[in-house]
LOKELUM-351102 format. One line per field, with one value per residue (C-alpha): residue number from 0; x negated, y negated, z. Coordinates in steps of 0.2 Angstrom, whole numbers, plus 5000, padded with zeros to 4 digits. Layout:
k: [NUM, ...] $
px: [X, ...] $
py: [Y, ...] $
pz: [Z, ...] $
END
This chain:
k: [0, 1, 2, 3, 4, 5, 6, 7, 8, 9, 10, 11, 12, 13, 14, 15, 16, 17, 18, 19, 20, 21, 22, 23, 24, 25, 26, 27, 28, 29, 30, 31, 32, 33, 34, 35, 36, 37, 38, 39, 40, 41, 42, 43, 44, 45, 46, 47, 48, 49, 50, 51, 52, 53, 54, 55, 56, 57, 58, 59, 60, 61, 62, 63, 64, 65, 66, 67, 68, 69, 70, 71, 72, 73, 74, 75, 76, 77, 78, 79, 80, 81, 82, 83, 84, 85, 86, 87, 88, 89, 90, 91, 92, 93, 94, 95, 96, 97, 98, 99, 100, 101, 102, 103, 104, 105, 106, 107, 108, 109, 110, 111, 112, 113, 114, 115, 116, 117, 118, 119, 120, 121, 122, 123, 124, 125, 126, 127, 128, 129, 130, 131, 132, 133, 134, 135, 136, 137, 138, 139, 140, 141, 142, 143, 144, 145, 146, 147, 148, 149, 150, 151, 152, 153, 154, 155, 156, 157, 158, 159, 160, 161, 162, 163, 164, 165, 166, 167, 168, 169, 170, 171, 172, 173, 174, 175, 176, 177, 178, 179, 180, 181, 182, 183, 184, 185, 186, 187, 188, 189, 190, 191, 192, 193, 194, 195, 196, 197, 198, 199, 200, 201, 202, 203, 204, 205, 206, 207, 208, 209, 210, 211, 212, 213, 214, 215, 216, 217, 218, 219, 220, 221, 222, 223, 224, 225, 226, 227, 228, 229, 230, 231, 232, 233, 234, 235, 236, 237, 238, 239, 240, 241, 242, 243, 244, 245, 246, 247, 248, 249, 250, 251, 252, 253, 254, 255, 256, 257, 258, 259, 260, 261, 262, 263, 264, 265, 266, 267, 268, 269, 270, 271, 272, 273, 274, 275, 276, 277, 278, 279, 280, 281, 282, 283, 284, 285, 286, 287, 288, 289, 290, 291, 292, 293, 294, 295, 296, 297, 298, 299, 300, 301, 302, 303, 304, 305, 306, 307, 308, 309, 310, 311, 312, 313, 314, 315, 316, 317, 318, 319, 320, 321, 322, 323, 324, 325, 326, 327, 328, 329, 330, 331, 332, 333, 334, 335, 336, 337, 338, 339, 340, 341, 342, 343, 344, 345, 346, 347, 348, 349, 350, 351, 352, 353, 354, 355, 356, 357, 358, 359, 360, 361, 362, 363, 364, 365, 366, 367, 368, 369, 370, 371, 372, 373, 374, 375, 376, 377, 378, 379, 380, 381, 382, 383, 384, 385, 386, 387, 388, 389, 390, 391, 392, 393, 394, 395, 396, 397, 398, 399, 400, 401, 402, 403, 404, 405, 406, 407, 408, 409, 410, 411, 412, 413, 414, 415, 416, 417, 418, 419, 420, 421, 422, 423, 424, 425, 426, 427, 428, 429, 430, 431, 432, 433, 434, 435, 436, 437, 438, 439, 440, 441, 442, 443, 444, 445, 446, 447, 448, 449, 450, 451, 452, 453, 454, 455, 456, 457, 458, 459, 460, 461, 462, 463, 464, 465, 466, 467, 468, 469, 470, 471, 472, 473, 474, 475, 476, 477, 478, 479, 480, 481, 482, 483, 484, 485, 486, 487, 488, 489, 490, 491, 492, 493, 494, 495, 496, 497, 498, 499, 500, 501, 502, 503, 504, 505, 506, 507, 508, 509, 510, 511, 512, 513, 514, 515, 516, 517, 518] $
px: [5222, 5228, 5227, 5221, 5215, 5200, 5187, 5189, 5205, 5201, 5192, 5190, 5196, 5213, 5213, 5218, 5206, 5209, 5202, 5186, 5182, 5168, 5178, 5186, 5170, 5164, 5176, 5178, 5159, 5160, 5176, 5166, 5149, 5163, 5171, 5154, 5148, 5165, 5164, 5146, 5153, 5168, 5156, 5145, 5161, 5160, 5180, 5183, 5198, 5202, 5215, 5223, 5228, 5245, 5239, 5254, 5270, 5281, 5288, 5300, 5293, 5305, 5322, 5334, 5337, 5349, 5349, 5348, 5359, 5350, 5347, 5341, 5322, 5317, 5311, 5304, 5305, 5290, 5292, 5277, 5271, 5272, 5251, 5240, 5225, 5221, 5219, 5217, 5234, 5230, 5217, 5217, 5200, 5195, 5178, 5177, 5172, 5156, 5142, 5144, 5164, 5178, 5198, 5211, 5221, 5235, 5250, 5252, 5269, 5272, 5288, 5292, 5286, 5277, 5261, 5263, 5249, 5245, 5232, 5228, 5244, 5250, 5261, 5255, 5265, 5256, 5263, 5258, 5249, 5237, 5219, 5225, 5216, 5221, 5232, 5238, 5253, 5270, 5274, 5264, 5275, 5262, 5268, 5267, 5251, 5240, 5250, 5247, 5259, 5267, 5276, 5274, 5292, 5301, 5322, 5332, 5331, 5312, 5312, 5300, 5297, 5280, 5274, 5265, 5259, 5266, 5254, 5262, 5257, 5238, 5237, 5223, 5230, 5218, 5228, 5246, 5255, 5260, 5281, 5288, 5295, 5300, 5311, 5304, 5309, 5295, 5304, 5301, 5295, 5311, 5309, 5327, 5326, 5312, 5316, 5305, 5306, 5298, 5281, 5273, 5254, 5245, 5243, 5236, 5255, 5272, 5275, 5256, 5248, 5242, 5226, 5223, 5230, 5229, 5245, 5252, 5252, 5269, 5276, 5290, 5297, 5313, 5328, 5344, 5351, 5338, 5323, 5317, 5304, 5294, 5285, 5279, 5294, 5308, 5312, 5323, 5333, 5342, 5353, 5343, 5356, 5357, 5343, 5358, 5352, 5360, 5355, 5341, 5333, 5320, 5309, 5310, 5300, 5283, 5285, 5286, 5288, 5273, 5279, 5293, 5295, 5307, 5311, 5326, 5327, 5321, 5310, 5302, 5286, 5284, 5271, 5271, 5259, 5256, 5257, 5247, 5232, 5223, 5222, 5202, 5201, 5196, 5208, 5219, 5235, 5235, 5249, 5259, 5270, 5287, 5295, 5314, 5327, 5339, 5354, 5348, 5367, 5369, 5351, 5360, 5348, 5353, 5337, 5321, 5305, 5290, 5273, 5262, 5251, 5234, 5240, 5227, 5239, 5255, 5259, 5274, 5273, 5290, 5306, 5319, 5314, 5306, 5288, 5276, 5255, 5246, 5229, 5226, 5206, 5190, 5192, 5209, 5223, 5224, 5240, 5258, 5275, 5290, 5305, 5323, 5341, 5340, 5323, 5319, 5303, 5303, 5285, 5270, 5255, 5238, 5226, 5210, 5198, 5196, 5200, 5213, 5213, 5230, 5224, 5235, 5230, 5222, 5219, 5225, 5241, 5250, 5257, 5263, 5272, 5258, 5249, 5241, 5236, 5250, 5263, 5281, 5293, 5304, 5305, 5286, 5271, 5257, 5238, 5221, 5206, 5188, 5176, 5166, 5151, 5142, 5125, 5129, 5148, 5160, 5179, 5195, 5212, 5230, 5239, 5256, 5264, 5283, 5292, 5304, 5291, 5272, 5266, 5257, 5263, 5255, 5239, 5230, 5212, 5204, 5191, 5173, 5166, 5182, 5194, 5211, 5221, 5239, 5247, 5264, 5281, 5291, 5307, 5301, 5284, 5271, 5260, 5242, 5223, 5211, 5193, 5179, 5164, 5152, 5154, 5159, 5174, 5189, 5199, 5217, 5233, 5243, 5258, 5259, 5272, 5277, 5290, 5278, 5261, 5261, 5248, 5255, 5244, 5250, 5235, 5215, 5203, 5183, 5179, 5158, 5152, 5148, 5167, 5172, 5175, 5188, 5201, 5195, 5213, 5201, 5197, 5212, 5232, 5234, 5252, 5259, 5276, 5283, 5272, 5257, 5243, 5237, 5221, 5221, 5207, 5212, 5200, 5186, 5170, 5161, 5147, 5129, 5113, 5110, 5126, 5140, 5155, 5168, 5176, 5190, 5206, 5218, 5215, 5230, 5229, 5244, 5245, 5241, 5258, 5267, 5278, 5273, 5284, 5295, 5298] $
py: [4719, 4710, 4722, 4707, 4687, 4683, 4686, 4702, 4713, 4721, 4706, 4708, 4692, 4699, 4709, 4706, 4701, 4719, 4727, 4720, 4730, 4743, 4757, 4753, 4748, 4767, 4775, 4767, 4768, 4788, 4788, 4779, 4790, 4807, 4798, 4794, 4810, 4818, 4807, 4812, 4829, 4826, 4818, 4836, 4845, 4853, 4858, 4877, 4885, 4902, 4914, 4928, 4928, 4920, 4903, 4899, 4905, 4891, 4887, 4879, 4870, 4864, 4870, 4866, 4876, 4862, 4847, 4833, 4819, 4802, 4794, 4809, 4813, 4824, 4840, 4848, 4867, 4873, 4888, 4898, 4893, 4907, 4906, 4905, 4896, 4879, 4864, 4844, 4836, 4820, 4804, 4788, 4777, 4760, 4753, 4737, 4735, 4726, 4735, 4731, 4728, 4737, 4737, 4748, 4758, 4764, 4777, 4788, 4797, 4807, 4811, 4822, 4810, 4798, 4795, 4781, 4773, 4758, 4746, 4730, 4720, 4731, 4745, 4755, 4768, 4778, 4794, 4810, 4818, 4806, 4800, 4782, 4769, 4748, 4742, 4758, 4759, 4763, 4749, 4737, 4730, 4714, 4710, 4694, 4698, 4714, 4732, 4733, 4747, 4763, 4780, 4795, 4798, 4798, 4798, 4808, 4796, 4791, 4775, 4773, 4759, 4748, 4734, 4718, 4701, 4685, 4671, 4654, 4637, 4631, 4647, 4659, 4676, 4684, 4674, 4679, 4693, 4708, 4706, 4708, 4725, 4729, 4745, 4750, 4763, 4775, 4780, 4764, 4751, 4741, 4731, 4735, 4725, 4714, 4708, 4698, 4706, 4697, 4699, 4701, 4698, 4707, 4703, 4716, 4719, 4711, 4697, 4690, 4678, 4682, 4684, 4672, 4679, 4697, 4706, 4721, 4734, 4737, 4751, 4760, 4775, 4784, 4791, 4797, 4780, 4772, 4761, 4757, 4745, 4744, 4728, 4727, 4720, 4731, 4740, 4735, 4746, 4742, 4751, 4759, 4752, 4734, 4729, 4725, 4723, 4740, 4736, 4730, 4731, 4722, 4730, 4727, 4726, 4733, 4743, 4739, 4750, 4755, 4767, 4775, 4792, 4798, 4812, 4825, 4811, 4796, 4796, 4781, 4779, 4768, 4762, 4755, 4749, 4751, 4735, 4746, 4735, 4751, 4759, 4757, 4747, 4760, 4772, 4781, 4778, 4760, 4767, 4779, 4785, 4789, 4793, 4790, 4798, 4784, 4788, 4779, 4773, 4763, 4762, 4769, 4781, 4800, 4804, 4799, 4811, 4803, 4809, 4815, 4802, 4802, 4806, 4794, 4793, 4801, 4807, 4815, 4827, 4833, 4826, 4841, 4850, 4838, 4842, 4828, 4830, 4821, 4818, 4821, 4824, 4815, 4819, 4824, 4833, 4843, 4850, 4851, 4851, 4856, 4849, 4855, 4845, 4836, 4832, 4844, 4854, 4871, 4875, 4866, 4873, 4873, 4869, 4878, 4865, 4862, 4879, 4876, 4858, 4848, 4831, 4815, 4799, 4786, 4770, 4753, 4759, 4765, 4782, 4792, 4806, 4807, 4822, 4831, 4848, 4852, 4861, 4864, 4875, 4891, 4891, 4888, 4877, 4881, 4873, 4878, 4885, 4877, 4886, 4899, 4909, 4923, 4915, 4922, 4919, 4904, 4905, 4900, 4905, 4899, 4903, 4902, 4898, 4901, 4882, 4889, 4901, 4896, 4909, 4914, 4921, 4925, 4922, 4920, 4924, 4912, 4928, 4924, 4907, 4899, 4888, 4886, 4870, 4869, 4855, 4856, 4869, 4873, 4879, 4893, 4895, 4888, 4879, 4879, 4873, 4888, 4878, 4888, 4886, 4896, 4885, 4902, 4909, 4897, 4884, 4888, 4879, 4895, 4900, 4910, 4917, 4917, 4932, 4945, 4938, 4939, 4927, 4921, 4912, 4898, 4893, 4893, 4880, 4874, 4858, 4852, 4854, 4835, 4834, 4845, 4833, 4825, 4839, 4829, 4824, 4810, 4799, 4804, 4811, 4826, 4827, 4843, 4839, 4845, 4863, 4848, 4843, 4826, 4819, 4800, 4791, 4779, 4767, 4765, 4755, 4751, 4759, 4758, 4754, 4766, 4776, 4778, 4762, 4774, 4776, 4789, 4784, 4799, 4815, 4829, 4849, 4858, 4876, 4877, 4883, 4865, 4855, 4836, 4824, 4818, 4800] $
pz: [5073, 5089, 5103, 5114, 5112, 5101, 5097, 5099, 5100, 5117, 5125, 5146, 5147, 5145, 5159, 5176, 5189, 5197, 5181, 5186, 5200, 5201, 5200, 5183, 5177, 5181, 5174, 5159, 5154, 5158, 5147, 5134, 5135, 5131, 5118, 5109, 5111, 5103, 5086, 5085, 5087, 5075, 5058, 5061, 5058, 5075, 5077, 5077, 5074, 5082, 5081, 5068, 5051, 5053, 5050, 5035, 5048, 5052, 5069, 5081, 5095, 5105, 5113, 5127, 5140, 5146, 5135, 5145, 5142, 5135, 5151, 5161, 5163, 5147, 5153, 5136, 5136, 5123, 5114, 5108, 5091, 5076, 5074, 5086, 5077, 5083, 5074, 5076, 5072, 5077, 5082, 5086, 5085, 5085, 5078, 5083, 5100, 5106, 5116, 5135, 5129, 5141, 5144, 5150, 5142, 5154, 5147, 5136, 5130, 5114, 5106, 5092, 5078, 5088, 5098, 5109, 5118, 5131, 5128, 5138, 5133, 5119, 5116, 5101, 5092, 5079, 5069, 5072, 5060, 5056, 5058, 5066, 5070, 5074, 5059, 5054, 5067, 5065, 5077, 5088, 5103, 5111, 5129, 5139, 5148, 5151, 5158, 5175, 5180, 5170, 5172, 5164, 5163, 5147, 5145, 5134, 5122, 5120, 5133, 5146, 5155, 5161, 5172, 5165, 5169, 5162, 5158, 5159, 5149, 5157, 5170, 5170, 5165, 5178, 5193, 5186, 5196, 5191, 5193, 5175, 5170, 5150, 5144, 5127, 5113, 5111, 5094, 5086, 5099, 5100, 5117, 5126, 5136, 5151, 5167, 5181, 5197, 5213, 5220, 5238, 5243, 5252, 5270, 5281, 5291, 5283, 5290, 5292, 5280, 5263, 5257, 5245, 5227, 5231, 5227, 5233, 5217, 5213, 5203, 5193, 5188, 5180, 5187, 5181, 5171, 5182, 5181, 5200, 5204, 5222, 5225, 5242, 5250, 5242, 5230, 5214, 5202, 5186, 5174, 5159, 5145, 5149, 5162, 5172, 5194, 5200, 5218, 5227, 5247, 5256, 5267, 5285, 5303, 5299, 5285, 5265, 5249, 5242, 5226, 5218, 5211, 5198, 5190, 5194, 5209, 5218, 5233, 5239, 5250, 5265, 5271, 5290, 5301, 5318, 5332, 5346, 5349, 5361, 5346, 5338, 5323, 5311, 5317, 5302, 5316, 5312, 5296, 5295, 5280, 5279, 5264, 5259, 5248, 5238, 5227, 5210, 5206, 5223, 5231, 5250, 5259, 5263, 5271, 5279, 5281, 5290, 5290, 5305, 5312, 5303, 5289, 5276, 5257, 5251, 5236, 5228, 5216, 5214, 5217, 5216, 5224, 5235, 5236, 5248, 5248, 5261, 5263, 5284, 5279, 5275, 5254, 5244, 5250, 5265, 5263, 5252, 5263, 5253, 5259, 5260, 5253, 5270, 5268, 5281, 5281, 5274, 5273, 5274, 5261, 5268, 5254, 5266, 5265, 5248, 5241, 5230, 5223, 5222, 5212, 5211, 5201, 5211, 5202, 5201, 5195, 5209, 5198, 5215, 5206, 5192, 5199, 5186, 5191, 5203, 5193, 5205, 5197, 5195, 5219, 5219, 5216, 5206, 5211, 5204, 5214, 5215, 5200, 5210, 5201, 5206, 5198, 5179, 5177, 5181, 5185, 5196, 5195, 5199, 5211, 5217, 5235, 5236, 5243, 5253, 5264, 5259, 5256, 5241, 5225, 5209, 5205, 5188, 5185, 5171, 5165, 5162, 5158, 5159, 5171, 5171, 5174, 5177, 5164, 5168, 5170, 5153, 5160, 5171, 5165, 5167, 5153, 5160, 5150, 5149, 5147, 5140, 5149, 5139, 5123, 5112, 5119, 5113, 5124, 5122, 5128, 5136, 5144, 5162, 5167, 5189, 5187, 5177, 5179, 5158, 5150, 5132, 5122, 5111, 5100, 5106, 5098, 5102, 5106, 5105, 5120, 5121, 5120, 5135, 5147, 5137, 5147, 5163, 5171, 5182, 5164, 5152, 5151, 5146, 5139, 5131, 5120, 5106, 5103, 5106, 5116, 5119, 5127, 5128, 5139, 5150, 5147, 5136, 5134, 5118, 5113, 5118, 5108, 5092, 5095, 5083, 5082, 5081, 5098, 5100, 5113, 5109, 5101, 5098, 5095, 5087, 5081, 5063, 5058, 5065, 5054, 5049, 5058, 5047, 5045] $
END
């Protein structure tokens, strides 16, 4: 068990000085306080199963609609499952950790067989199926120095891609920089291949002087035969088979790249600063974003889009078609703009002050395309309402607003007690989370359809109420693969006085009628 350095195997020692800030502190300790509660939940036998009596029918899971080739993005197209009923098919716990004791645990990406996890310096892979915990992997991939950057993306053949440090002879691992990037086999952990890429720190405008050891957070994501890296200063992209440099850039003047997302495409954001001393100095016009489209095989630009002035963070949460959120306001987005081939506007959606929600990961990690609970599919983009209650009852719905004109589309009602959470599109549906609230009626993983407005359900289970806030998309991923769901936390602290050891990182729903992975 060697998750991290003695003496124990996820000592914070390990982690990178950023990992000490407050905010990682937070959300690992509420992270913790839902996992205790769930194990508490789990020894009383508090799992339910729901549904009808075809329990014992067998199903297929997965298909095509258009297989992608092995170094495209995978795009999973579910199918529904033959039974309904609900049932745990998978958990991943540790034991061992010391009250007051904290890490990371960035990533999470599942394959048909495989359960593949992030923590501190390690790459786990676990088989699904199985009640895993440290020791018990099918693989164990230990890198140089603690993650500190990740995608969600996965290729056609099982290989994502993350970010780490690299701790030299006699060097404090919490002063390396984050500038090393490894390709890995999610099948069976094989490292294709690692690179170093180069490093910039943070100095208020490029070109000013650094301070200190502060670096500028890079990232990376997945394109077509692509792994493309932004540090700060440029951006650098190599070829998925051999690591190979495809092509690189610099940043220039007053502007530097500050993210990468992938996908169907590559867009990368910029961040530029503004030299107009008139201008006060809290004012939100001191940046500006712009935010580029690059061909992944040579790195040339075929368009540029640039922000409004104001404008506070970017995110992108779809590539093709080109969907940009901005955040013009005091909290979260304000808006969506879908863009055209050109990377012209074609509409711009209006998120009314808060009334539907569009959230994007904001962490350390700089994940800009990781935006889990906008769903952009089948000509439209799918974002959930605020809860509203009429003092008895508690609901939200989805709602649709067509990318080409804005306007709103089909809307989804979550019934009574219950909230609904877009997870992600399945072709041209629309795979969403409907969370009881009431504690009796079941929590079900469903499908929505945009064209009919038909609700298909593809298995319901109850979670202890203790265990609710494990769906929360702020502390843990959420991935949907192979006819399964996954919720992994994203970090984790041990646990307090008088509560149980056992601390839960990953926990994984399949209909009751799924077939074991094979080995």
């Amino acid at each position: 068990m060697s998750f991290g350095p003695p003496p124990s195997i996820y000592t914070q020692s390990a982690l990178a000085a950023e990992s000490q800030k407050k905010k990682r502190r937070r959300r690992a300790l509420l992270s913790s306080l839902l996992a205790v509660a769930l194990v508490a939940a789990l020894g009383a036998g508090g799992w339910l199963l729901w549904g009808g009596p075809d329990a014992g029918a067998e199903a297929s899971n997965k298909t095509k609609a258009d297989a992608p080739g092995r170094l495209d993005i995978r795009d999973t197209v579910e199918q529904q499952p033959a039974s309904t009923n609900g049932k745990m098919g998978f958990r991943f716990s540790v034991d061992d950790l010391s009250p007051g004791e904290s890490y990371e645990s960035p990533g999470m990406w599942a394959t048909d067989k495989i359960l593949a996890k992030g923590i501190n310096r390690t790459l786990v892979g676990l088989t699904i199926g199985t009640d895993a915990s440290p020791g018990k992997e099918k693989w164990k991939l230990r890198l140089d120095g603690p993650i500190c950057g990740y995608t969600r993306h996965v290729t056609g053949d099982n290989r994502t891609a993350v970010l780490h440090r690299v701790k030299e002879v006699g060097e404090h691992e919490e002063k390396t920089y984050c500038n090393h990037v490894t390709f890995v086999d999610l099948d069976n952990g094989r490292e294709i291949w690692s690179h170093e890429f180069p490093f910039s720190k943070v100095g208020g405008t490029p070109g000013a002087p650094s301070n200190g050891n502060v670096q500028e957070s890079p990232s990376v994501t997945l394109t077509h035969g692509t792994v493309a890296v932004t540090w700060g200063g440029g951006t650098v992209a190599y070829d998925m088979d051999h690591g190979r440099t495809r092509w690189s850039t610099k940043s220039a003047g007053v502007c530097q790249d500050a993210g990468a997302a992938g996908g169907g495409a590559l867009l990368v954001e910029e961040k530029c600063w503004n030299r107009d001393k008139s201008l006060p100095v809290d004012s939100h016009e001191w940046i500006t974003y712009k935010v580029r489209k690059v061909d992944p095989a040579t790195g040339r630009t075929l368009w540029t889009h640039s922000e409004a002035k104001g404008v506070r963070s970017v995110a992108i949460p779809s590539t093709d078609p080109a969907v940009i959120a901005v955040a013009a306001g005091d909290i979260g987005f304000t808006e969506l703009i879908s863009l055209d081939a050109d990377g012209r506007n074609r509409a711009v959606i209006r998120l009314q002050q808060g009334t539907y929600t569009g959230e994007c990961s904001f962490s350390d990690y700089v994940v800009i395309d990781d935006c889990p609970t906008i769903a952009v599919g089948a000509g439209q983009v799918f974002l959930r309402s605020e809860a509203t209650t009429d003092g008895a009852t508690l609901g939200n719905w989805i709602i649709g607003f067509d990318l080409a004109t804005g306007n709103s589309t089909r809307k989804f009602e979550s019934g009574t007690n219950s909230q609904l959470y877009p997870v992600r599109m399945s072709g041209d549906q629309l795979l969403a989370l409907r969370q009881s609230e009431d504690r009796i009626t079941p929590t079900a993983l469903v499908s929505l359809d945009p064209k009919t407005g038909k609700e298909t359900p593809y298995f319901y289970f109850g979670l202890p109420a203790e265990a609710e806030k494990l769906t929360s998309t702020d502390f843990n991923d959420i991935v949907v693969e192979n006819g399964r769901l996954f919720f992994g936390a994203k970090s984790v602290s041990g646990p307090g006085a008088n509560e149980p050891k056992w601390v839960y990182l990953v926990l994984g729903i399949e209909s009751a009628a799924a077939k074991k992975p094979q080995p």
